[in-house]
C-alpha positions in Angstrom: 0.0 0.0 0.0 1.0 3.4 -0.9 1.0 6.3 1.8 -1.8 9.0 0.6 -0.1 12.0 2.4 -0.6 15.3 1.2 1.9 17.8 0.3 2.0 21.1 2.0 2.9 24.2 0.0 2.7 28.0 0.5 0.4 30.2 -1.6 -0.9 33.4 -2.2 -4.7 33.5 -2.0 -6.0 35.2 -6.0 -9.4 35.3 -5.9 -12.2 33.9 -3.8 -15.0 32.2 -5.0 -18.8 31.0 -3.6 -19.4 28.5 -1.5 -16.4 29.5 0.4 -14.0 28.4 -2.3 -10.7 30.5 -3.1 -8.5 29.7 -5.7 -4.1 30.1 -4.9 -1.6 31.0 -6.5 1.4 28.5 -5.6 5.2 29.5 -5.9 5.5 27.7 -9.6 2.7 30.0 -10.9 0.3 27.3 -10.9 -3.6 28.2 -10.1 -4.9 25.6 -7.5 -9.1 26.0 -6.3 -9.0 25.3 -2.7 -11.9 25.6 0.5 -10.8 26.3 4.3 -10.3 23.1 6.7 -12.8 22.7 9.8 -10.2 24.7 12.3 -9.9 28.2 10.0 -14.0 28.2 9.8 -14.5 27.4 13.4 -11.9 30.3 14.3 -13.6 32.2 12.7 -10.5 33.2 10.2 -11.2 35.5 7.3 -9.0 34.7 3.9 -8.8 37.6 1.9 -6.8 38.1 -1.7 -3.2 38.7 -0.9 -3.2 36.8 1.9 -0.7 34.4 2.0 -1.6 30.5 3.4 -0.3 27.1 3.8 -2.3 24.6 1.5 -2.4 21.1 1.7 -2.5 19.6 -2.0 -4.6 16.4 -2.7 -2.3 13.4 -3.6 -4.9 12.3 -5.9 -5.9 15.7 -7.9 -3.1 18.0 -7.3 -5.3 21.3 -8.6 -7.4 20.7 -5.4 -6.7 21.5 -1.9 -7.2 22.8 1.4 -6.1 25.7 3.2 -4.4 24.6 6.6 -3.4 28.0 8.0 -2.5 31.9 7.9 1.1 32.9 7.2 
């Protein structure tokens, strides 16, 4: 069995989306659509553009992710 752990990467939020969906900018110019995990909506965190955040990419579909925490 292989090990499904997801890569964490930095990223610069672009442009957010409905249904709490924001899409990222990573580091190699690549556009990824991510969504907040449980702890930033239950802390209440807001993600605005410019923000920069740590994502954690999907092993399986690498141009979805979710957003871990503030930087």
């Amino acid at each position: 069995m292989g090990t499904d752990a997801a890569v964490k990467v930095e990223a610069v939020v672009v442009e957010l989306l409905p249904n709490a969906v924001v899409r990222v900018k990573l580091a190699n110019e690549n556009l990824v659509l991510t969504h907040p995990a449980a702890a930033t909506k239950t802390n209440f965190m807001r993600v605005r553009p410019g923000d920069r955040v740590e994502v954690e990419l999907s092993p399986y579909d690498p141009g979805r992710g979710r957003i871990v925490r503030l930087l």
